[in-house]
Structures are given as C-alpha cells and as structure tokens.
C-alpha positions in Angstrom: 129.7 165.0 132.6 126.2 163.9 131.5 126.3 161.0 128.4 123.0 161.0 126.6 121.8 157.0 126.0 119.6 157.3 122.8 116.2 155.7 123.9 116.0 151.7 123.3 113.4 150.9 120.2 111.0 147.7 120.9 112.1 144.9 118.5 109.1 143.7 116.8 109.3 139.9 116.0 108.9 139.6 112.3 106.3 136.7 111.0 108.1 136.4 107.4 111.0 134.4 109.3 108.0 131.9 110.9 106.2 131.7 107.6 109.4 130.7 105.9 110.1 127.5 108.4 106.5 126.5 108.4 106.4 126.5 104.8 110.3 124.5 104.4 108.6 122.4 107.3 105.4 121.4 104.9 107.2 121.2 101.9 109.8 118.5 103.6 107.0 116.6 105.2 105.2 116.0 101.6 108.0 115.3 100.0 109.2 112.6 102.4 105.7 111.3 103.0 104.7 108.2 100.6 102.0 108.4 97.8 101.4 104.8 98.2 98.4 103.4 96.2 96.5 102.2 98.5 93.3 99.7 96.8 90.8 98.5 98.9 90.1 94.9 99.8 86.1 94.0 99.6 84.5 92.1 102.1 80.8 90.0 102.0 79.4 91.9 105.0 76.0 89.2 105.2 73.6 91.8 104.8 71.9 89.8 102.7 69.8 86.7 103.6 71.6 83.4 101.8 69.3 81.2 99.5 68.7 77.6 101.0 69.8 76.3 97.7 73.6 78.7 98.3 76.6 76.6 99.3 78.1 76.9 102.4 81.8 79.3 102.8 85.1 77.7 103.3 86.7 78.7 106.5 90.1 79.5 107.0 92.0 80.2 109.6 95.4 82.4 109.4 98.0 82.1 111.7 100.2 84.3 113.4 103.1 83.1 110.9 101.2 84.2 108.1 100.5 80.3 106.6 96.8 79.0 106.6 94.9 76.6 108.2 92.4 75.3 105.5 90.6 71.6 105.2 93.0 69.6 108.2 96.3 70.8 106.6 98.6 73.9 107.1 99.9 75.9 104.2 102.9 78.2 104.0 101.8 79.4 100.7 98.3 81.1 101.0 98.6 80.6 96.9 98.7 77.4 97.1 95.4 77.2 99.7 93.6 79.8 97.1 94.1 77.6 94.2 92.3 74.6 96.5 89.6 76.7 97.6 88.9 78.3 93.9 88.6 74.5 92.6 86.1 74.0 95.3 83.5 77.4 94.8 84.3 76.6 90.3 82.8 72.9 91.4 79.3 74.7 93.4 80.8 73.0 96.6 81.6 76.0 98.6 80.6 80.0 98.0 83.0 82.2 99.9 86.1 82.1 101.8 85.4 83.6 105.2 88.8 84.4 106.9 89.3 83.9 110.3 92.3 85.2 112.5 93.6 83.0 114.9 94.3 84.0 118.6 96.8 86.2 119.1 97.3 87.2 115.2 97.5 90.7 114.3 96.3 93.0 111.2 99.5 92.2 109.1 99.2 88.6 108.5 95.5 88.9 108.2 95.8 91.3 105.4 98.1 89.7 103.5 96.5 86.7 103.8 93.0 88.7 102.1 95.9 90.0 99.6 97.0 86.4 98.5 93.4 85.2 98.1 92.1 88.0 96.6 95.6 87.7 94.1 94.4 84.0 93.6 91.3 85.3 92.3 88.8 84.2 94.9 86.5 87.4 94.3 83.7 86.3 97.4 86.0 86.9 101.0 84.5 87.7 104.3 86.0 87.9 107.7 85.4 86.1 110.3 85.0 86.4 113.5 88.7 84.6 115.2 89.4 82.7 117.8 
C-alpha cells in the first residue's frame, strides 16, 4: 500500500508580527521615558581678559556632603552662603563666585550647589578647577 505525503510548503516568516513588537517596544519606551525640563546652568569661561580696576571672584569650595566651604566657615545651607556672597559682589568687593569641587566630590553635589547659587541670584559663576 503506497500513502501519498502531500509535499511540505516553506513557511515564510512574516515581518508584520516584528513590526508590531518593535513598534509596542517604542511606544513603551517614550512613554516611560521622562520629558524632564532640563535649563542650562551658565558658566564665566575667562575668555575675556579682566580689567585691573575688576574685583577679584569669591571662591567656594563644595563638599562631598553637599554644604560649602566659603570665607573660614562651613554652611549646610548653600542659601545661606549665596545671600553672603551676593552682599559682597552688590558692595564691588568681589565679582564672581568660582566654584570649586573638593577631592573626592562628584557631579551631584556640585550641581546643586551651581543650582542653589544660581537660585540665590548670583548671575556671574564659574568653575573651578578642585582640589
């Protein structure tokens, strides 16, 4: 007795099935990413050569607990510091706040240390070199 097989067809792999995971994949990845706002912090970069009659900067120094080191005293409130430093560029005794890492201190405090100044309104902030 001969049984007849019917010939095998080649399955072709269908792209529409891809297409539709790729495109749930994007749609997940925007929706769960954040559309944060970031703003930019501006920095004096000293491209510009300082008039002899120009104040010197204040110099800060931020720690790695996030407080700053300003004038021989240590302040947990960088608002606190900004409001000293602002009296002192309103009086012509200082022009800037150059803002200097410590050793050892990573982007975080740094930035919010900018962030607090910068909320203080101290408009003239440069970054220093560290430690």
């Amino acid at each position: 007795m001969h049984i007849e097989v019917a010939p095998r067809r080649a399955h072709r792999i269908g792209l529409t099935p891809l297409i539709d995971v790729v495109f749930i994949l994007l749609v997940f990845f925007m929706l769960a990413s954040s559309l944060l706002d970031w703003r930019g912090i501006e920095l004096a970069t000293g491209s510009t050569p300082a008039d002899r009659d120009t104040p010197p900067p204040i110099t800060v120094t931020v720690l790695a607990d996030g407080s700053i080191r300003y004038d021989g005293g240590v302040y947990e409130d960088p608002a606190e510091a900004a409001a000293l430093m602002q009296a002192r560029i309103e009086s012509g005794e200082a022009s800037a706040v150059v803002v200097e890492p410590d050793a050892g201190v990573t982007l975080g405090p740094t930035v919010a240390a900018f962030d607090a100044l910068a909320g203080a309104g101290i408009e003239a902030l440069g970054l220093g070199q560290g430690r």
